[in-house]
C-alpha positions as CSV (number, residue, x, y, z in Angstrom):
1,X,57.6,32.8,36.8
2,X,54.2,31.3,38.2
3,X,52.1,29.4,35.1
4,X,48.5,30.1,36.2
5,X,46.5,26.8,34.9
6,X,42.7,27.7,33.8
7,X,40.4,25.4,31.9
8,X,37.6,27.5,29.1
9,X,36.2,25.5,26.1
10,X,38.1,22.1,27.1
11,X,41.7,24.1,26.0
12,X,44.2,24.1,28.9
13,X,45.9,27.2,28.8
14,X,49.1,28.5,30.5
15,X,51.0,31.4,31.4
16,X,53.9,30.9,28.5
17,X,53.6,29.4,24.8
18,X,55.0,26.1,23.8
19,X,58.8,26.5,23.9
20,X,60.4,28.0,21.4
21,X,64.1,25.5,21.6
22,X,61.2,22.5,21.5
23,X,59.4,24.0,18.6
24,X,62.2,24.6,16.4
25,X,63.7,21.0,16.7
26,X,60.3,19.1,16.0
27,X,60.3,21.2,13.1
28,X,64.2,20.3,12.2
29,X,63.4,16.8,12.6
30,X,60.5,16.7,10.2
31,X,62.1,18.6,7.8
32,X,65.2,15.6,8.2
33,X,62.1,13.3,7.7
34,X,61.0,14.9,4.5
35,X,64.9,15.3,2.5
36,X,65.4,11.6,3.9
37,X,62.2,10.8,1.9
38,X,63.2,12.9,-0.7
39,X,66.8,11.7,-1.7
40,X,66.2,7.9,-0.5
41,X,70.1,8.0,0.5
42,X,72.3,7.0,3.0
43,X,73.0,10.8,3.9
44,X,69.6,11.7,4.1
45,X,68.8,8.0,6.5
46,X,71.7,9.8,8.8
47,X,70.1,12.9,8.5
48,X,66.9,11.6,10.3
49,X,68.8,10.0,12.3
50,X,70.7,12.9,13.5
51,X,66.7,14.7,13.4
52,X,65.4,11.9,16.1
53,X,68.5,12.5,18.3
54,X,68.3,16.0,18.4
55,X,64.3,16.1,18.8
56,X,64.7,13.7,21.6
57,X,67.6,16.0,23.4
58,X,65.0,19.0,22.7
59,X,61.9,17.1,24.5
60,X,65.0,16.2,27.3
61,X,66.1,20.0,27.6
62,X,62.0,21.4,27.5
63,X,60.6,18.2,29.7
64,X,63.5,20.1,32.8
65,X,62.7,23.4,31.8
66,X,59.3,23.1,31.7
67,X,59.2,20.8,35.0
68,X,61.5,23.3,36.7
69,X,59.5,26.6,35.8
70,X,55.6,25.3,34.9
71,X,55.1,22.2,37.1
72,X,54.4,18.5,35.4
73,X,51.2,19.1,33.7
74,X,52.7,21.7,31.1
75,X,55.5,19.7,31.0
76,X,53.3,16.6,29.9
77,X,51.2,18.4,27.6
78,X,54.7,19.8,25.4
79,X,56.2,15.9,25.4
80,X,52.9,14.9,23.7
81,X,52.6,17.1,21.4
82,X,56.3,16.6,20.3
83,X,55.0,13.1,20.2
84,X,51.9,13.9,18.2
85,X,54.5,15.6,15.9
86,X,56.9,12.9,15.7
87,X,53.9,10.1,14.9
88,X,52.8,12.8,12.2
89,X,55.9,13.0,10.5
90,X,56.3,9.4,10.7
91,X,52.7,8.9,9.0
92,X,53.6,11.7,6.5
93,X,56.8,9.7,5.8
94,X,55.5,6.4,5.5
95,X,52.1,7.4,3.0
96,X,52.2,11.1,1.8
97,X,54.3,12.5,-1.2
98,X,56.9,15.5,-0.3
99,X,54.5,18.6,-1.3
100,X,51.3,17.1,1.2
101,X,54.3,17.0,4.0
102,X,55.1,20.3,3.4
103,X,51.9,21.9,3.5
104,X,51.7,20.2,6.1
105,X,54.2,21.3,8.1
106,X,53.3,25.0,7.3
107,X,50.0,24.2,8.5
108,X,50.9,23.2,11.7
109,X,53.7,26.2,12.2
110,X,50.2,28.9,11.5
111,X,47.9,26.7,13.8
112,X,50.6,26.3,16.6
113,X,51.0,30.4,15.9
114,X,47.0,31.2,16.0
115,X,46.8,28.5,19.4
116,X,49.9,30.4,21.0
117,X,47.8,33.8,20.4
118,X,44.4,32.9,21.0
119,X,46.1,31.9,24.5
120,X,48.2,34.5,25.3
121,X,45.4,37.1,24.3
122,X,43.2,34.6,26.5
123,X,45.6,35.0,29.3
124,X,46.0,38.7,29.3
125,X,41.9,39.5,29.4
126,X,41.7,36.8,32.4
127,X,44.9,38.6,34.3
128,X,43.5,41.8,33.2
129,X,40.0,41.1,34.8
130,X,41.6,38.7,37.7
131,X,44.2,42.6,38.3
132,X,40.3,44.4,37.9
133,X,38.6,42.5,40.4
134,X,41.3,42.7,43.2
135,X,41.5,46.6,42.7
136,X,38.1,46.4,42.9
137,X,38.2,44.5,46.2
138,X,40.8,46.7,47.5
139,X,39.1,49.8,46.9
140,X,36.0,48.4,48.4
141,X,38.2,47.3,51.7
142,X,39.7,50.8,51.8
143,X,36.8,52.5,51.4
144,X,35.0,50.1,54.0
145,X,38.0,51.0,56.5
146,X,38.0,54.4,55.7
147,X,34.0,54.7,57.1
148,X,34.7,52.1,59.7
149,X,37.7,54.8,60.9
150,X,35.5,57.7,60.9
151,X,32.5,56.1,62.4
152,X,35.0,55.2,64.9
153,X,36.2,58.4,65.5
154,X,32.4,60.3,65.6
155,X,31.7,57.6,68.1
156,X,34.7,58.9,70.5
157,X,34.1,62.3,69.4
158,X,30.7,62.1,70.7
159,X,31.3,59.9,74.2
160,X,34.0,63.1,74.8
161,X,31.5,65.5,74.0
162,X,28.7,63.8,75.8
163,X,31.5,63.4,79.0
164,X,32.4,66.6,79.1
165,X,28.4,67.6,78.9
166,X,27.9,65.4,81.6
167,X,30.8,66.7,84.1
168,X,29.8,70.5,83.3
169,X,26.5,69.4,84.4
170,X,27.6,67.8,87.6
171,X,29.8,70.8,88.3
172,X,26.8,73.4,87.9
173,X,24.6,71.4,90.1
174,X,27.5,70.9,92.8
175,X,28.1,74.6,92.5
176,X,24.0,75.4,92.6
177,X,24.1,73.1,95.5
178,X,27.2,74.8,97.2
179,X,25.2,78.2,96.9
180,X,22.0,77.1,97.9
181,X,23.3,75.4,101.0
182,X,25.7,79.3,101.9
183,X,22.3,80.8,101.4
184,X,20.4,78.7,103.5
185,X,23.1,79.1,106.3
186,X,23.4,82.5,106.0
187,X,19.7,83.0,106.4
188,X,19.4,81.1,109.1
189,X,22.0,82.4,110.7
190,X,20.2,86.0,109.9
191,X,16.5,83.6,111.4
192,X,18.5,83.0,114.8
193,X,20.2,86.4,115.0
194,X,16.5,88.3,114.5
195,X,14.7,85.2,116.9
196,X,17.8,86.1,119.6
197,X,16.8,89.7,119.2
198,X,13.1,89.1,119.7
199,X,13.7,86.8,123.3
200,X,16.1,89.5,124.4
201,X,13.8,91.9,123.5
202,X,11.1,89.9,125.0
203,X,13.4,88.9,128.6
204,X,13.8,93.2,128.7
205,X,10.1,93.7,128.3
206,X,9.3,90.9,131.2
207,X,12.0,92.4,133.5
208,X,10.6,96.2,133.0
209,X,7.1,95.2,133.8
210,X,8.3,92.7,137.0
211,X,9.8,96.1,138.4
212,X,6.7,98.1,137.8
213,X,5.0,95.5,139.7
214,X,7.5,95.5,142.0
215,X,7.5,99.3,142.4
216,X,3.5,99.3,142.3
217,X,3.3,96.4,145.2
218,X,6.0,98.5,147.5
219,X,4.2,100.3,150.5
220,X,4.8,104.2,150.0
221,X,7.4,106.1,152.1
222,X,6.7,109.8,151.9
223,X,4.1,109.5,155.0
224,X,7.6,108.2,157.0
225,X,9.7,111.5,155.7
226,X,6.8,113.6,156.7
227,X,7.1,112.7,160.1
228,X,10.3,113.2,161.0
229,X,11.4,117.2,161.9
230,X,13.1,119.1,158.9
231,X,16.4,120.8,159.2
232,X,16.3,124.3,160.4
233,X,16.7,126.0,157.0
234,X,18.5,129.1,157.2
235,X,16.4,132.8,157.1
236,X,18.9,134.8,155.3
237,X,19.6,132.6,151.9
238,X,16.0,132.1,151.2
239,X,15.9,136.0,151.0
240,X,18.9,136.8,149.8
241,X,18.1,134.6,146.5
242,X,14.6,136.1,146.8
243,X,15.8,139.6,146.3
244,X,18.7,138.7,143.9
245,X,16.2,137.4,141.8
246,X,15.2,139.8,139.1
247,X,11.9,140.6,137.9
248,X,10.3,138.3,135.6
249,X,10.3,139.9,132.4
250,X,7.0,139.5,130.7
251,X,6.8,137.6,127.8
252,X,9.7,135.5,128.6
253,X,9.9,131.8,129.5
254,X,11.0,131.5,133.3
255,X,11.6,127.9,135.0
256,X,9.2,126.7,137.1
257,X,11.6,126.5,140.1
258,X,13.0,130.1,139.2
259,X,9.6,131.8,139.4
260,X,9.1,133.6,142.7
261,X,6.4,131.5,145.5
262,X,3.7,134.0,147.1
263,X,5.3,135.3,150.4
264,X,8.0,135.0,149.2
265,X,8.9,131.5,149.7
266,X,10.2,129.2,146.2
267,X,8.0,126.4,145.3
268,X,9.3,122.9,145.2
269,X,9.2,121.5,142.0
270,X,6.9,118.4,141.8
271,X,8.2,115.2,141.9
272,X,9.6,113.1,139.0
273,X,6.6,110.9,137.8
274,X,7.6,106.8,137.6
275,X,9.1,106.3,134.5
276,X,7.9,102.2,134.8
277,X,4.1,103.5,135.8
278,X,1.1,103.4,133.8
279,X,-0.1,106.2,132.4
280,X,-3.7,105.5,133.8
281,X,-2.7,105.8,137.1
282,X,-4.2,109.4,137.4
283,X,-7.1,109.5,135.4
284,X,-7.6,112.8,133.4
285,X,-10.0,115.0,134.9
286,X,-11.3,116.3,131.2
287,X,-14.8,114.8,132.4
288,X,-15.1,116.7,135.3
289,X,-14.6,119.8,133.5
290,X,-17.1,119.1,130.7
291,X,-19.2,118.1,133.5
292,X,-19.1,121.1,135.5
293,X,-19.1,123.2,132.6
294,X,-22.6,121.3,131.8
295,X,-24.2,122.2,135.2
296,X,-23.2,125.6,135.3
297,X,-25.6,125.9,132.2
C-alpha cells in the first residue's frame, strides 16, 4: 500500500496509524517498568529486562515493516516515538510513584487514540477531496473532448455539404453551358441554312433576269418565217372541220381556237406572251380610251 506523506499544522501525517505489534510492546515494557518498581525484586528486575528485549525486537520487526511498506521517514518517526516512550518510562521509573505512571500510561494510550483519529479522519477528507478534484478534472476533459468531437464533426459535416454544393454548382453551370453552346449551334446552323436559301434564292433571281436580258437583246425572228413560202395547206380539212363544227350554242363558253373565223377560215390563236418579260412592255391603252372618250364630248 502507498503512504501518501502531507504536512497541515506542522503534524506529519500518513496513510496507516502507528503499528499496532509496536504499540502493544512499548506498552508491555512500561508496564515491566512499573511492577519492576513496584515489587523492587529480582523477578520484577528480569521482568524489565525481558520488557527492553522484547520492545527492542518490536522497534526491529516495525523499523522492516515500516521501511518495507511506508518508506524511511514513517519508519523514523515510529523508532522515536518508541524512544520518546522508552525515555518516559525510564523518567517515570526513576522519579514518579506507581499511580502518576499509570495515569500516565492511560494518558498516552487516549492521546495516541485521539492522534491516530484525528489523522485518519484527516486522511479520508484529503483523499476524499484529492478522489473530488480528479473526477472533477475528468469530467471536465470528457466533456472538453466530447465538444472538441462534435465541433470536429460539424466542421466535416459542413466542408461535405459545402463540397457537394460546390460540385452541384459546377455541374449546372457545365450543363447550362453544354445547352447554351447546342443552342447556339443549332441556330446557327438554322442562320446558314436560311442565308444559303437567301444566295440561292438571290443566284435564281440574277439568272432569270440575265435571260430576260438576253431574250430582250436577241434580234426578232418572225420577219425571217414570214418570208419564206407556207406549206400548201390542204382545201378539204379546213372545211370539213368547218362544217363538223356545231353551232355555238349561246350562252356557252367556246375556246377561242374553237370559235368559227369569218369566211370561214379558224383564227390562230395569239402567241404565248414571254413569261421572263416585263409587264410594261405594252403599255395599256386605258388613256387613249379616256382620251377619245373626252374629245368625242
Amino acid at each position: 500500500m502507498l503512504h501518501d506523506h502531507r504536512v497541515l499544522r506542522g503534524h506529519t501525517f500518513m496513510e496507516a496509524p502507528v503499528s499496532t505489534k509496536a504499540a502493544s510492546t512499548t506498552t508491555l515494557f512500561m508496564v515491566a517498568v512499573v511492577v519492576a518498581v513496584g515489587t523492587g525484586t529480582v523477578a520484577g528486575i528480569a521482568t524489565v529486562v525481558v520488557g527492553i528485549a522484547a520492545a527492542v525486537a518490536g522497534i526491529a520487526v516495525a523499523v522492516a515493516r515500516i521501511a518495507a511498506v511506508a518508506g524511511i521517514a514513517v519508519a523514523v518517526a515510529r523508532i522515536a516515538a518508541v524512544a520518546v516512550a522508552v525515555a518516559f518510562a525510564t523518567a517515570a521509573v526513576a522519579s514518579t510513584p506507581i499511580s502518576n505512571l499509570v495515569v500516565l500510561v492511560f494518558e498516552q494510550l487516549i492521546f495516541q487514540n485521539k492522534i491516530v483519529g484525528t489523522r485518519e479522519a484527516e486522511f479520508r477528507r484529503l483523499k476524499k477531496e484529492r478522489d473530488d478534484r480528479i473526477s472533477q478534472l475528468r469530467a471536465e476533459r470528457r466533456h472538453e473532448r466530447e465538444i472538441k468531437r462534435k465541433l470536429l464533426f460539424y466542421l466535416k459535416s459542413e466542408e461535405e455539404r459545402l463540397n457537394r454544393l460546390r460540385e452541384e454548382e459546377e455541374a449546372r453551370k457545365r450543363e447550362e453551358s453544354e445547352r447554351r453552346k447546342k443552342e447556339e449551334a443549332e441556330r446557327k446552323a438554322k442562320l446558314d441554312e436560311i442565308a444559303e436559301r437567301q444566295r440561292q434564292r438571290e443566284r435564281e433571281m440574277e439568272e432569270k433576269e440575265r435571260l430576260r436580258r438576253e431574250a430582250l437583246l436577241r434580234p426578232p425572228e418572225p420577219t425571217a418565217k414570214a418570208s419564206e413560202p407556207a406549206p400548201a395547206a390542204r382545201p378539204s380539212e379546213p372545211v370539213a372541220a368547218a362544217a363538223a363544227a356545231p353551232a355555238p350554242i349561246p350562252g356557252k363558253y367556246v375556246p377561242r381556237f374553237r370559235r368559227p373565223a369569218e369566211g370561214g377560215q379558224a383564227t390562230a390563236p395569239p402567241p404565248e406572251p414571254d413569261r421572263w418579260s416585263r409587264q410594261d412592255d405594252h403599255p395599256p391603252q386605258g388613256g387613249d380610251r379616256w382620251r377619245s372618250s373626252s374629245d368625242d364630248r
